[in-house]
C-alpha positions in Angstrom: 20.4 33.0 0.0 17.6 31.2 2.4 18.3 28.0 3.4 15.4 25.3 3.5 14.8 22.3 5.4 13.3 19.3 4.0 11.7 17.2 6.7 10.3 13.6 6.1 6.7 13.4 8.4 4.1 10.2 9.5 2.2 9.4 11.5 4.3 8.0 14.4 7.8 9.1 12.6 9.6 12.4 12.1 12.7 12.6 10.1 14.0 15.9 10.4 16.8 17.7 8.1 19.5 19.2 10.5 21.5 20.6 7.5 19.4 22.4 5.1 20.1 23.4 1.5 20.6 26.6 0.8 18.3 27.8 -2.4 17.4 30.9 -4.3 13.8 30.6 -3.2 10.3 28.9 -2.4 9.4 28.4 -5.9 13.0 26.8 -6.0 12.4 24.4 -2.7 9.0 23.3 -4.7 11.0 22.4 -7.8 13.4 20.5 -5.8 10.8 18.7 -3.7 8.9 17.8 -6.2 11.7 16.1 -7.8 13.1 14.5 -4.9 9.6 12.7 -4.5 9.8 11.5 -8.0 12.7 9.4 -7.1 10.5 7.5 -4.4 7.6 6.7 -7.4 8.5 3.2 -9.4 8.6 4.0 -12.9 6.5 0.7 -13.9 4.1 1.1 -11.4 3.0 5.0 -10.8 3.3 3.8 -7.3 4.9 5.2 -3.9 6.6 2.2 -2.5 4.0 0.9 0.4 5.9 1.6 3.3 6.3 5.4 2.0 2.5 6.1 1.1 1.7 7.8 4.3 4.5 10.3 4.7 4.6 13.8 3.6 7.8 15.8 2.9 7.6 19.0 4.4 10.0 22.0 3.6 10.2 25.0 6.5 12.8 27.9 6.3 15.2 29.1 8.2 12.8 30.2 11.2 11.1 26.6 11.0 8.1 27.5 9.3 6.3 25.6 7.0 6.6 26.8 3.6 5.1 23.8 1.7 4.4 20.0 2.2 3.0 17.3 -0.2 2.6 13.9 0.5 4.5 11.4 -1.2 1.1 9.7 -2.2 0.8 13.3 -4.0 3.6 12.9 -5.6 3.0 9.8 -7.2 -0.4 11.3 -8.9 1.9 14.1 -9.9 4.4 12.5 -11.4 1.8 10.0 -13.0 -0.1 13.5 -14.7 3.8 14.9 -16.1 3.7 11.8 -18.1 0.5 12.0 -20.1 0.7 12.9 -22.9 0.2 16.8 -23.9 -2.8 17.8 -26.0 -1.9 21.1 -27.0 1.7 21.6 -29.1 3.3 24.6 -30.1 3.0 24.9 -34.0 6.3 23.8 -35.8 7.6 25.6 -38.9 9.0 22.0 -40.1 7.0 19.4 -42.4 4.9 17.5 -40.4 5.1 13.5 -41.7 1.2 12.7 -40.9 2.2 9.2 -41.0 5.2 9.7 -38.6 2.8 11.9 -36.0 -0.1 9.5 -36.3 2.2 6.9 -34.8 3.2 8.7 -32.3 -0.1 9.3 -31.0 -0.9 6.3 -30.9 1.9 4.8 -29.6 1.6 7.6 -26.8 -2.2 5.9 -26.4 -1.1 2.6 -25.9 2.2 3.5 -23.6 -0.6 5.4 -21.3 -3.0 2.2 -21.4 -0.3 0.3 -20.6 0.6 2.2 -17.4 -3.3 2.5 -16.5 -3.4 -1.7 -17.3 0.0 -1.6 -15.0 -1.1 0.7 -12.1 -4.2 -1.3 -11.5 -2.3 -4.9 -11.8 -0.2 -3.7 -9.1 -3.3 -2.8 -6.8 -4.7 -5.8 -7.7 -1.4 -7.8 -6.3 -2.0 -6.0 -3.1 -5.6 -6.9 -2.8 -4.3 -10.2 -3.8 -1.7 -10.3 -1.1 -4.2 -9.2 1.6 -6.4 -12.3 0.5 -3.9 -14.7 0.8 -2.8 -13.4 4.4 -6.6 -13.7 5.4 -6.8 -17.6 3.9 -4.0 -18.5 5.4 -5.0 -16.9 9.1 -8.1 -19.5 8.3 -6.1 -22.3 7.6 -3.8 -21.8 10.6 -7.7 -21.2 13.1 -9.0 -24.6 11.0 -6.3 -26.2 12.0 -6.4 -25.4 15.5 -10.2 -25.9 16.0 -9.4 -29.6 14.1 -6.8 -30.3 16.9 -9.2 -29.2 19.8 -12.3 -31.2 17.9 -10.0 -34.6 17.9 -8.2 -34.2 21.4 -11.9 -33.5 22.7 -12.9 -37.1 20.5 -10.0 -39.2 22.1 -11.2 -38.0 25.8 -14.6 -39.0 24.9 -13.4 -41.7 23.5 -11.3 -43.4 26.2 -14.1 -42.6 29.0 -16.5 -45.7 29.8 -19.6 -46.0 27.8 -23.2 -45.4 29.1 -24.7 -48.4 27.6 -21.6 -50.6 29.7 -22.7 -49.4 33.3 -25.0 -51.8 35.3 -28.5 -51.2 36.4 -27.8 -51.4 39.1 -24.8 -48.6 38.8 -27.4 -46.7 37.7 -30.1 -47.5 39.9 -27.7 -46.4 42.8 -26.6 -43.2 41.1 -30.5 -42.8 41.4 -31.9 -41.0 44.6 -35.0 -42.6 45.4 -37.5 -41.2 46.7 -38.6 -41.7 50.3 
């Protein structure tokens, strides 16, 4: 049986898989990545964990060569699309209870609202998060420029007024022409 390699990728990281596992084949190093992935997605959320968004997982045979990669950001939309709810059913032989079914529907409707109402709280704390950093980066510069204005107010401050110097300070400060 081949052996596959499942290697981790980012931008500036590689996390390569020395050992391998040894599977059946492609189709069965798809299955397997697929569901390795869905272990880094938070069930709440739909979400890859932010310091996970920009890697891919990328599987290579025996020789080294690429057989498949997804991004763990892929993943997540994956994983989000297995959990809606399936429009087309297989017929059953059983009784159907309408009442029963109908409920389920609709409680199927309001689960997937409540992930969508979820999913975009959750992008909203980030935005929320970025804000904050950028306020309090002002704070901190308003803060600084406010030191600098009153150390800048005390020098003027203790220096000797205009309106105290003698005319005839001035008068000799003065060149006169001639």
């Amino acid at each position: 049986m081949p052996r596959f390699f499942f290697h981790l990728r980012s931008a500036s990281k590689s996390l390569l898989d020395c050992e391998g596992v040894t599977l059946v084949d492609a189709d069965a190093a798809r299955r397997l990545a697929a569901a390795t992935l869905r272990d880094f997605v938070h069930p709440a959320s739909g979400e890859v964990d932010p310091q996970w968004r920009g890697w891919l997982l990328q599987i290579a045979d025996e020789r080294g060569r690429s057989v498949f990669t997804i991004s763990f950001a892929e993943a997540a939309e994956r994983a989000w699309r297995e959990q809606l709810p399936k429009t087309e059913e297989p017929p059953s032989s059983r009784v159907a209870y309408l009442d029963i079914e109908r409920a389920k529907r609709e409680l199927l409707s309001v689960e997937h609202e409540v992930r969508e109402r979820i999913h975009d709280t959750s992008r909203l704390v980030g935005y929320t998060r970025n804000q904050a950093d950028d306020m309090r980066n002002l704070l901190r510069s308003t803060a600084d420029i406010r030191e600098r204005s009153r150390e800048l107010l005390e020098r003027s401050r203790s220096q000797t007024p205009v309106a105290d110097w003698s005319w005839g300070k001035l008068a000799g400060l003065r060149k006169v022409p001639g």
